[in-house]
C-alpha positions in Angstrom: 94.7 155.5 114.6 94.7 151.9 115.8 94.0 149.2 113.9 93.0 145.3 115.1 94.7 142.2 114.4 94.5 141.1 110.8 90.9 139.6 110.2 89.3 141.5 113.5 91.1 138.8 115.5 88.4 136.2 114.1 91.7 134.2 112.5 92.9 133.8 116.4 90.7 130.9 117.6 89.6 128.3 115.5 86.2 128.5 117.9 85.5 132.0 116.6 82.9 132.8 113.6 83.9 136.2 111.6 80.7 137.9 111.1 80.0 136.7 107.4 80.4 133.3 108.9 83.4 132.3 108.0 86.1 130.1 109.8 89.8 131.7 109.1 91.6 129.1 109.9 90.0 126.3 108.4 90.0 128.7 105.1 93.3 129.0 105.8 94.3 125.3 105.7 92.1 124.9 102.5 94.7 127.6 101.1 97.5 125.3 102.1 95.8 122.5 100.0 95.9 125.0 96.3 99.1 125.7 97.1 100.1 121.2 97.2 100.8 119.6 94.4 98.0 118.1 92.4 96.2 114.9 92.7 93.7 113.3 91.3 91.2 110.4 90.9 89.3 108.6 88.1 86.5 106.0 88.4 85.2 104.0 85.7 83.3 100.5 85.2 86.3 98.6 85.6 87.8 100.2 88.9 89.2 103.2 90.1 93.1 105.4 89.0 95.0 107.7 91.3 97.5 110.0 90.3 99.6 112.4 91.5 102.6 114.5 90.8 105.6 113.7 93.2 108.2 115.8 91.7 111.0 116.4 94.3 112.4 119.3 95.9 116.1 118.2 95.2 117.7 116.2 93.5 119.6 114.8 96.7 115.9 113.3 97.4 115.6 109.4 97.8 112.6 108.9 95.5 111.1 106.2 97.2 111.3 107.9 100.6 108.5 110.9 98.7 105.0 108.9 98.9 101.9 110.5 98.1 99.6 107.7 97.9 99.4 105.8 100.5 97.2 102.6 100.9 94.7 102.0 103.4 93.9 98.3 102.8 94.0 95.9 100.1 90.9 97.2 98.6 91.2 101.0 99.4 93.7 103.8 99.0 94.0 107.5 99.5 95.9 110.4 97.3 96.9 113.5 99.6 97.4 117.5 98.8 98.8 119.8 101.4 100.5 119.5 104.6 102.0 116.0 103.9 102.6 115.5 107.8 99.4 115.8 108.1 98.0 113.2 105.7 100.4 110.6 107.6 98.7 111.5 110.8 95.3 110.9 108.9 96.1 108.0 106.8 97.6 106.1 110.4 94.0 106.5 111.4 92.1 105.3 108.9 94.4 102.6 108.4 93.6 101.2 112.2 90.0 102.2 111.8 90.2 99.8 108.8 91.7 97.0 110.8 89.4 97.9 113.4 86.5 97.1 111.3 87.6 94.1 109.9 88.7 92.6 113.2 85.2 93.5 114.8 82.9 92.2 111.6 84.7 89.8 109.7 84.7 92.2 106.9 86.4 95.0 104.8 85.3 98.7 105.6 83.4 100.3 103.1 84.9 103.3 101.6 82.1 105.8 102.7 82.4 104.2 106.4 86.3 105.1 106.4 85.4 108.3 104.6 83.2 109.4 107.0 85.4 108.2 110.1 88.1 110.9 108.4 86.0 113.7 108.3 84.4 113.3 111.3 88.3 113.5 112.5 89.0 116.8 111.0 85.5 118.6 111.9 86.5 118.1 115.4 89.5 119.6 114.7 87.6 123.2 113.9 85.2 122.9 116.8 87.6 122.6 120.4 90.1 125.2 120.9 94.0 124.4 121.3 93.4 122.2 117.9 94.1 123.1 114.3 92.4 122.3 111.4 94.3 119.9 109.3 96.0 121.3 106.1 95.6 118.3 103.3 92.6 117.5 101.2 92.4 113.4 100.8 91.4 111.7 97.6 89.6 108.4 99.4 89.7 105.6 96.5 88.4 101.7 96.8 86.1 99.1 95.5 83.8 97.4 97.8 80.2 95.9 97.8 79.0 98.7 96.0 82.1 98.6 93.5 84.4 101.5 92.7 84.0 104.6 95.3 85.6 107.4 95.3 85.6 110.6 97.7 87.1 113.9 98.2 87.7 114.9 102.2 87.9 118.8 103.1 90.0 120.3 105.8 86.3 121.1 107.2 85.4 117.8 107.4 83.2 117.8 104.4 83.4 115.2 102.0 81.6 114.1 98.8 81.1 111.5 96.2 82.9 111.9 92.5 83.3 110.3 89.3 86.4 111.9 88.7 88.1 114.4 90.8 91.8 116.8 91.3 93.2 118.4 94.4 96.0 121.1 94.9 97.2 123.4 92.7 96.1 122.1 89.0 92.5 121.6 90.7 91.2 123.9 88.1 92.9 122.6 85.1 92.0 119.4 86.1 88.7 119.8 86.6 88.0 121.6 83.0 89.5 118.5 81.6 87.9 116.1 83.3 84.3 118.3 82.4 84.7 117.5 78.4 86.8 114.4 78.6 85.4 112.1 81.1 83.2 109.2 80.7 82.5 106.5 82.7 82.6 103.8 80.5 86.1 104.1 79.7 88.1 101.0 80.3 90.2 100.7 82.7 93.9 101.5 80.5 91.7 104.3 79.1 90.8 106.1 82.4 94.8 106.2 83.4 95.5 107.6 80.0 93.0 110.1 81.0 94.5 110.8 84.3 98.0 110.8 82.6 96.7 113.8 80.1 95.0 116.0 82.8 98.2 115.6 85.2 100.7 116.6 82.7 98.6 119.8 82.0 99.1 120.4 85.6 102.9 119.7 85.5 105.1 122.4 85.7 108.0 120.2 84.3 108.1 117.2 81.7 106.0 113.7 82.7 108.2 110.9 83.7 107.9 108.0 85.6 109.9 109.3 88.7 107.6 112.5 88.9 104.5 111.0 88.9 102.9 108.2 91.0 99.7 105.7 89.5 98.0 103.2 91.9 95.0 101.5 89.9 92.2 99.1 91.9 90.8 96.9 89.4 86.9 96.1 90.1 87.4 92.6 89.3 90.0 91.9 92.1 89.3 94.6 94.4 93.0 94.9 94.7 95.7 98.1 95.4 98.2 97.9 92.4 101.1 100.3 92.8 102.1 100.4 88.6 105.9 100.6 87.8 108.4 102.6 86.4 108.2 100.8 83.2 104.0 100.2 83.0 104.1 103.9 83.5 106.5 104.9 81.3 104.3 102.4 78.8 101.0 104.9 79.1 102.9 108.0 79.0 104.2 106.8 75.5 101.0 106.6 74.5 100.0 109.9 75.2 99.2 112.1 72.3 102.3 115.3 72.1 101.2 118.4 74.2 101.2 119.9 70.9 98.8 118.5 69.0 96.5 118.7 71.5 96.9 122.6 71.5 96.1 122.3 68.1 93.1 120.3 68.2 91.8 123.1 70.4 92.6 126.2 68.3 90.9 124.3 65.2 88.0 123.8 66.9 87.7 127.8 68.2 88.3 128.8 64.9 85.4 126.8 63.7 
């Protein structure tokens, strides 16, 4: 007996449906994104938090040389999960479609303008063949006219609109979390103690400052804010231990 190629040859082209209408190699570079470390975003009524876990493949590593939040502007900033490579390739973009915009109209992009402009760029990377779909999911984070945004951009091209959002392998986690825990009129030092909590759940190692990056915009100045070693380390003191928070939740299933 011969068999076909794995997935009837449908995962050959990216041009080619399968016959339940599927898109192999655009599912395939949404695998690529679980398997990336996590990231995630918070917005509340006094700006927006991004954080991510950066822990290092070696020791040998220059720490500042791993980046994985990058900004776009002064007002805007994006959190990646997946191919890293590609997220330069994609954050290089929006940056000059950014300075493109502001050059042409006297004025700052808005974030859904530079959202869109992304995922327009990755669905025409599953329509033409000879291209591949690129492997990252981006957390697109700013404040503009219409105050704190932030987005979520697929390796389809789809993007959407969250109060408070995770990518790459704690996605799951993360997301239970934020379900019971956020709310939107947290302040500001609130939301990144938020965002501390669901990214240690997610941590496969101990939270420190040099594992873990926090950018913050504040709505008042509309400003990226890369925080510090030391204003991190500040929050992560103030987190409750892992714990009690284990046994906050078995008291209240034995209620």
């Amino acid at each position: 007996m011969v068999f076909g190629p794995r997935g009837g040859g449908y995962d050959h082209a990216i041009t080619v449906f399968s016959p339940d209408g599927s898109l192999y190699q655009v599912s395939y570079a949404a695998e690529a994104v679980k398997k990336g470390s996590t990231a995630l975003g918070v917005k509340c009524k006094d700006g927006i938090v991004l954080a991510v876990d950066k822990s290092l493949p070696s020791n040998l590593v220059e720490a500042e040389s791993f980046e994985k939040i990058f900004q776009i502007d002064d007002h805007m900033a994006t959190a990646s999960s997946g191919i890293i490579a590609d997220a330069r390739v994609l954050v290089d973009r929006a940056r000059i479609q950014a300075q493109i915009h502001k050059l042409t109209y006297d004025e700052e992009i808005s974030v859904m303008a530079l959202t869109k402009s992304i995922g327009d760029l990755k669905q025409m990377h599953t329509q033409y063949g000879g291209l591949r779909p690129f492997g990252v999911s981006l957390i697109i984070a700013g404040v503009d006219s219409d105050g704190p945004q932030l987005f979520v951009t697929e390796p389809s091209g789809a993007f959407l609109e969250w109060k408070a959002t995770a990518i790459g392998s704690g996605k799951p986690q993360a997301m239970d979390m934020f379900e019971k825990e956020y709310d939107q009129e947290k302040t500001l030092d609130a939301s990144i103690l938020l965002a501390l909590k669901v990214l240690r759940a997610s941590m496969d190692e101990e939270m420190e400052a040099t594992n873990i990056e926090v950018v913050v915009i504040e709505s008042g100045t509309g400003k990226f804010k890369r925080m510090t070693a030391d204003e991190v380390t500040g929050f992560i003191s103030q987190l409750p231990p892992e714990e009690e928070e284990g046994d906050e939740e078995s008291t209240e299933e034995d209620e």
